[in-house]
N, C-alpha and C positions, 0 to 999 in steps of 0.2 A: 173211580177217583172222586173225592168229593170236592164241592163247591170251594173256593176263597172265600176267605171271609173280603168284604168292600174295603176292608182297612190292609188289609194285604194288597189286594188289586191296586189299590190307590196310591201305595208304597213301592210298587211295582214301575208300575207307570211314570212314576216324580223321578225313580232311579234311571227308569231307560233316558227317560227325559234328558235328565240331567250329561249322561254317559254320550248321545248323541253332542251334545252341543259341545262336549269336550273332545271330542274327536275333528270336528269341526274346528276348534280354535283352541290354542293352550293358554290355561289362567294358574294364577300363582295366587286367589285371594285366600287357600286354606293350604295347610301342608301337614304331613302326618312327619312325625317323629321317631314313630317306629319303623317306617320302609322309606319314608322321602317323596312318597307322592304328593303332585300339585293337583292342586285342579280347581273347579267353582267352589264347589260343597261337598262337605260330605253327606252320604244318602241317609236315608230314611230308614227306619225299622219298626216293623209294627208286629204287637202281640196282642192277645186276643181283646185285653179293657183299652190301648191305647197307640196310638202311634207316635212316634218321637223323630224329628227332623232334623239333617245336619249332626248325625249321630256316629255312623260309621265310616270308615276305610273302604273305598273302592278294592282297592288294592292286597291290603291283609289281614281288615278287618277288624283295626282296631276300633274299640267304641272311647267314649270320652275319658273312660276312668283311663283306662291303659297310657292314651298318649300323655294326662299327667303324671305316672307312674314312668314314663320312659324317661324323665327329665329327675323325675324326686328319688328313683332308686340312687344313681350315682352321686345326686346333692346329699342326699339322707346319710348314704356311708363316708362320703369323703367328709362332711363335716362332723361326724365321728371318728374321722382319722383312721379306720377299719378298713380290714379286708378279710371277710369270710372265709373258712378254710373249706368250708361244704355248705352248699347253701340246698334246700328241697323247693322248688316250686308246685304245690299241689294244682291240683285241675289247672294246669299250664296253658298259658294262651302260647301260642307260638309267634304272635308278632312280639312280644316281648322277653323271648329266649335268649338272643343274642344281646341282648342289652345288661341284662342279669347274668350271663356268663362274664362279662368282660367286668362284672366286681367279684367275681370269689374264684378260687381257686379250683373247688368240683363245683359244677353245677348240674343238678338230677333232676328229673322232671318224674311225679306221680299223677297217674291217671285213672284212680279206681274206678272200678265198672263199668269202663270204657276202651273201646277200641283201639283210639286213637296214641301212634306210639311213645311212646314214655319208658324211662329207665327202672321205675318202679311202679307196685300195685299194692299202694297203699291206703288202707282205708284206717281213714284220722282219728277214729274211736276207739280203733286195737291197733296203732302201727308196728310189723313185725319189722323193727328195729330195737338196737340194744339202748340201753340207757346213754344220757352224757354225748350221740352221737351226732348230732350235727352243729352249727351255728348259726344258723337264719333257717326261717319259714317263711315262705310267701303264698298267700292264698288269698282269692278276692271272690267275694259274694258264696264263698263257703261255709263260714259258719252260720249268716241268718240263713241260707236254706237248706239247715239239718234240723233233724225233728227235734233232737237235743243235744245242745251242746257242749254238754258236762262233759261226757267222758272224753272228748275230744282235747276240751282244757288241761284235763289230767295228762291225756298224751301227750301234747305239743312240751309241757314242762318235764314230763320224765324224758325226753330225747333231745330236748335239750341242755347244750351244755351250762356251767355257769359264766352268766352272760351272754349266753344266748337270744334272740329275739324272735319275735312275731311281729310280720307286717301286713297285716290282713286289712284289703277291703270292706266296710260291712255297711248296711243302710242305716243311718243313726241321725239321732236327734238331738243337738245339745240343749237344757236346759229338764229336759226329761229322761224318766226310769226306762228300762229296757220291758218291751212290751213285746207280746205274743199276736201275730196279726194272724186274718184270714188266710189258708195259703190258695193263692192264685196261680195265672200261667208261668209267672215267674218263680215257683218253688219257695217263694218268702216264706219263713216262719217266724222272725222277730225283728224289731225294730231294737235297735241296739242307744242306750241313751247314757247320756253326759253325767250326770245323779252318781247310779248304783256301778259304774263303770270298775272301778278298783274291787267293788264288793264283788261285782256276776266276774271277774277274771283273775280273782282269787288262786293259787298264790303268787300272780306276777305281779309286776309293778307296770300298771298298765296305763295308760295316758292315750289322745287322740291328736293327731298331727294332720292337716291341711296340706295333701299333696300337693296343691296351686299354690304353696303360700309365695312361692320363690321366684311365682315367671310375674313379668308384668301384662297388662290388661291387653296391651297389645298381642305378646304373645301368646296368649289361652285366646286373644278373639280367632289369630290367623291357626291355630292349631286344635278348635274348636271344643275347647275345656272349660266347664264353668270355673264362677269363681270359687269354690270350695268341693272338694274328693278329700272324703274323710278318710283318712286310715288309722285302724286302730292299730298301734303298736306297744307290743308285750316286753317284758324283759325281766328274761330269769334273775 
C-alpha cells in the first residue's frame, strides 16, 4: 500500500476531528438539504493540487454543487410550471435521487463504466436510445471531463424531445470563450465560458443559470453553498 499524500493525512485528521467533537455535543451551525444532517462542518476533501474545507456531507456526501441543486431543481421546474414525464440523471449522485424523482414522473439513473447501480448504461456520445425520447437531462461535471464533447451535444438533442432540456453542471467562466485546460486529478478538460456559450451548444438555446440565485446569504452560509453554482442549461 502506498504512502498518503500529507494533504490526505491532514484531511483525514480535520474529519475525525471534527466527527469526534460531534459526537460529543449536537450543533445545528450547518445542515445538508439532501439527507437533513446537522452538525459543526462539513468535512474536508483533498485531491492531489489541493484541498477544500467545509466541502462535504458526513452523511451522504454531498458536496457544495449538490446541496444547491437540491433546492434549484424543484424552484427551476415549478417556476416553469413543468413536470417532466421522463427525466435521465447521468453519472447520478445518490444523495440527490430522491429529490429529482419527486419532479417527474419516470426517473432513470445512468451510470456508464461504472459499477455502481443504475437503470441504464449509457454512454452520452452514442446513447442506445430512440429519438424524441426523454424530457430532461441532468448531469454535473460531465461534459468538461470528456475528451470531446461534440458528439455528446448531438446526442442529448437527438433524444431529446421538443422542449426538452439540459441541466448540466459544468466549470465556467463568465466574461470568457470556452477554453481547453490541462487535464488533472480532476479529469478537467475545458473551462466552459459566457462568450461562445450559444455558439459551442449549438443547436440549442443555451443560457447559464446561478443555482444559488434563490436562497439567501444566510441560507447558502448554514447549508455551505457558495454564492454562485453555475448550471448550464439547454433547451431543445
Amino acid at each position: 500500500m502506498g504512502r498518503l499524500h500529507p494533504r490526505a493525512v491532514a484531511c483525514r485528521v480535520q474529519n475525525a476531528a471534527l466527527g469526534t467533537i460531534e459526537r460529543v455535543r449536537r450543533f445545528d451551525a450547518r445542515t445538508c438539504p439532501c439527507c437533513g444532517w446537522h452538525g459543526l462542518r462539513f468535512r474536508s476533501f483533498a485531491v492531489l493540487e489541493r484541498m477544500r474545507t467545509g466541502a462535504i456531507c458526513p452523511r451522504c456526501g454531498s458536496f457544495e454543487r449538490h446541496r444547491a441543486l437540491a433546492s434549484f431543481y424543484p424552484h427551476f421546474f415549478a417556476r416553469r410550471g413543468i413536470r417532466p414525464a421522463r427525466v435521465i440523471h447521468l453519472a447520478p449522485e445518490p444523495c440527490l435521487g430522491r429529490i429529482v424523482a419527486a419532479q417527474c414522473e419516470l426517473y432513470e439513473t445512468s451510470a456508464y463504466g461504472e459499477a455502481s447501480p443504475a437503470n441504464l448504461r449509457l454512454d452520452i456520445t452514442c446513447m442506445d436510445l430512440p429519438d424524441d425520447s426523454c424530457d430532461a437531462l441532468l448531469l454535473n461535471h460531465v461534459l468538461d471531463c470528456i475528451p470531446d464533447d461534440t458528439p455528446a451535444i448531438a446526442e442529448m438533442y437527438r433524444v431529446l424531445r421538443p422542449g426538452g432540456l439540459v441541466l448540466a453542471v459544468v466549470t465556467f467562466e463568465h466574461g470568457a470563450r470556452t477554453r481547453a485546460v490541462p487535464v488533472a486529478s480532476n479529469s478537467l478538460y475545458r473551462v466552459y465560458g459566457s462568450e461562445d456559450l450559444s455558439e459551442h451548444f449549438a443547436p440549442f438555446d443555451a443560457s447559464s443559470v446561478n443555482a444559488a440565485a434563490h436562497l439567501s446569504a444566510a441560507a447558502r452560509h448554514a447549508m455551505g453553498i457558495p454564492e454562485v453554482v453555475t448550471v448550464v442549461a439547454l433547451e431543445r
